[in-house]
C-alpha positions in Angstrom: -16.7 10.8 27.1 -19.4 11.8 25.2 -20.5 9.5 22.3 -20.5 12.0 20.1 -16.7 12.2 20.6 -16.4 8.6 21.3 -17.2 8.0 17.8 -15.5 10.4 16.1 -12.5 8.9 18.2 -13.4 5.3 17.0 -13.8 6.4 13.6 -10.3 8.2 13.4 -8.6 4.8 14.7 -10.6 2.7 12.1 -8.8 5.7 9.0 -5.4 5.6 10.4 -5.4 1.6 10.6 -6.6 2.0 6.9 -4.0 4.3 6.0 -1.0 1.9 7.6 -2.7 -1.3 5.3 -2.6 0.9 2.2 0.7 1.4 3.1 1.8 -1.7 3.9 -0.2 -2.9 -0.1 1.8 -0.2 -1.1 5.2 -1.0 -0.1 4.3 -5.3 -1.2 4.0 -3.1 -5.2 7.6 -2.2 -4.6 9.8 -4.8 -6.0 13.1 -6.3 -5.0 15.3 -8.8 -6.5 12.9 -12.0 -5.4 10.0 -12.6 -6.7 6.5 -12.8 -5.1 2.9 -12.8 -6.3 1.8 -9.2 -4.0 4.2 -7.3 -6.8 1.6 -7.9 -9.4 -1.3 -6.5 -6.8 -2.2 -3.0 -8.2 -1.8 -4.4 -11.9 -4.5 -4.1 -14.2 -5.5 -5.1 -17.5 -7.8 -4.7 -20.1 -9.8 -7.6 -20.9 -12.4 -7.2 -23.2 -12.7 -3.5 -22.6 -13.2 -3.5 -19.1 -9.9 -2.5 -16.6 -9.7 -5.9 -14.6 -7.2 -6.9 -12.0 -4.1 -9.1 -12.9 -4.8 -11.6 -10.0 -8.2 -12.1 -11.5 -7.1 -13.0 -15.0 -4.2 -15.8 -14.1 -2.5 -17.6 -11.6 1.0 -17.3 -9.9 3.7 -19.6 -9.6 7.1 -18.9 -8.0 9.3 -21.7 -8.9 12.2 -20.1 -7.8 13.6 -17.1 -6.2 13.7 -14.8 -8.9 11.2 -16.5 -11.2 7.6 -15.9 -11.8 5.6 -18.1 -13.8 1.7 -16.3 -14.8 -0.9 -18.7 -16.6 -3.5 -16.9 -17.9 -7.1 -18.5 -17.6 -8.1 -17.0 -20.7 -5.6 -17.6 -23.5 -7.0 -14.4 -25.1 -5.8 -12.0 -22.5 -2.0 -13.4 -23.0 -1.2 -10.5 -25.3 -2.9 -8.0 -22.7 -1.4 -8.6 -19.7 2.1 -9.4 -21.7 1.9 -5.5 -22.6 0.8 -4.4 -19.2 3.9 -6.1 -17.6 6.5 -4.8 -19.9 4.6 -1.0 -19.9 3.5 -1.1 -16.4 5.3 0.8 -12.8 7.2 -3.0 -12.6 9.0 -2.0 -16.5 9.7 -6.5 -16.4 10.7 -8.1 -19.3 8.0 -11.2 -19.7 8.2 -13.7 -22.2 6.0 -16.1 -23.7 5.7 -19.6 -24.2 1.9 -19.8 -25.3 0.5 -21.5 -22.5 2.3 -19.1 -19.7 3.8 -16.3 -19.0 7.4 -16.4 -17.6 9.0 -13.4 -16.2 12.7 -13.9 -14.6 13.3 -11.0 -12.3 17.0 -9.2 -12.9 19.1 -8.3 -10.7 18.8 -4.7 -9.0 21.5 -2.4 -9.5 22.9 -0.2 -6.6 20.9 3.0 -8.3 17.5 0.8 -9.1 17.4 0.1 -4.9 18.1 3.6 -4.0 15.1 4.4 -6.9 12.7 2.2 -5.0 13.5 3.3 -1.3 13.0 6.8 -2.3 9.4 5.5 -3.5 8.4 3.6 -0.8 9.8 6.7 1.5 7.1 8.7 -0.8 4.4 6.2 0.1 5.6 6.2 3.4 5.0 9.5 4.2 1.4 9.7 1.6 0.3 7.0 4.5 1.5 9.7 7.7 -0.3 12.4 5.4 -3.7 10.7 5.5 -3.2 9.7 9.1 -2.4 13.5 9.8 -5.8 14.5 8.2 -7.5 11.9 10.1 -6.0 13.7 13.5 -6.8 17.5 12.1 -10.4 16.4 11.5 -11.0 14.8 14.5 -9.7 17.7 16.7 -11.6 19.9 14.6 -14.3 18.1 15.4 -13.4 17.8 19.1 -13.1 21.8 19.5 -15.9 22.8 17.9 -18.0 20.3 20.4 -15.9 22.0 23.0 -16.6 25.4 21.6 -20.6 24.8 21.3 -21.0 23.2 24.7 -21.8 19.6 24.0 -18.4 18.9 25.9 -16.8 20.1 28.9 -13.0 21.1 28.3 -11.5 18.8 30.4 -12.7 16.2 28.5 -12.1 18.0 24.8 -8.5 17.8 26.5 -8.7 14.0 26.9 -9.7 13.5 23.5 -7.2 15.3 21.7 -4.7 13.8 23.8 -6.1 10.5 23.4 -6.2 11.1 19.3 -2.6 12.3 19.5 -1.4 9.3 21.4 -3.2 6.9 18.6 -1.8 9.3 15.4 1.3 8.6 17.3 0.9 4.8 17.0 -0.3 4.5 13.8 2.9 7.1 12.5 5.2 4.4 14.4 3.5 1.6 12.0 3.9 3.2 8.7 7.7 4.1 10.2 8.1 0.4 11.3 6.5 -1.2 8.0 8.7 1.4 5.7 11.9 0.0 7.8 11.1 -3.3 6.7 10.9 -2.5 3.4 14.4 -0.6 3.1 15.8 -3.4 4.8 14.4 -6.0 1.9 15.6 -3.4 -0.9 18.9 -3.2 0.8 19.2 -7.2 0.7 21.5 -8.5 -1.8 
């Protein structure tokens, strides 16, 4: 193979494993009845003017199943990330006892699982998406070296089935990582 080809091949690998991590952040955003501190991941709030991630701003406690406990380092940003919780994709009811936040997770309905399935089904397939464009560029990239001579075709041939068999792979993953996650939403 010619390296050429060998690294576009490595490269598409490396962008497909990428694409099944986001996934896999993705679906952790998603919550279910228990509580755990991954929910909170994508969260962002403004402290002091500048967007800054939740994890950065306070530290997570579960002491229970359905329980969260947030402590603020920074007193100041209480009101902040109180608002962000209770606006935010995770619509959680948070209250406050001035030294921590305490956020008791309800109860999903029958409707509020079938809601978040059909999300992570829409992230699911956002992930298979990018890993689809991965596999379109690289055999673009494949037939054009085959098309201006820098590769014979026998080999363009063992590329693109190569770069089929890992899109194939890496589509299983995103399948295998979105079953997981109905499974957990379907948990009562």
């Amino acid at each position: 193979m010619s390296e050429a080809i060998e690294m576009a091949v490595m490269e598409a690998e490396e962008k497909m494993g990428k694409a099944v991590e986001v996934a896999r952040d993705d679906m952790a955003t998603i919550r279910t009845g228990r509580a755990h501190p991954s929910m909170f991941n994508k969260l962002t709030v403004d402290y002091y003017g500048a967007p800054t991630p939740l994890q950065q701003l306070a530290s997570f406690q579960i002491p229970d199943a359905r329980t969260v406990l947030i402590t603020p380092f920074d007193k100041g940003a209480m009101s902040n990330i109180e608002k962000v919780l209770r606006e935010g994709e995770l619509q959680l009811n948070p209250s406050d006892d001035g030294n921590a936040i305490r956020i008791v997770m309800p109860q999903l309905t029958e409707d509020r699982r079938k809601e978040y399935i059909k999300l992570a089904r829409t992230k699911g397939e956002d992930a298979k998406v990018s890993v689809r464009n991965v596999r379109r560029a690289t055999m673009d990239a494949i037939s054009k070296a085959v098309k201006d001579g820098d590769i014979g075709e026998d080999e363009g041939t063992r590329s693109e089935k190569e770069i089929e068999a890992t899109t194939k792979k890496y589509v299983e993953q995103i399948d295998e990582v979105l079953k997981l996650k109905e499974a957990e939403l379907m948990e009562v």
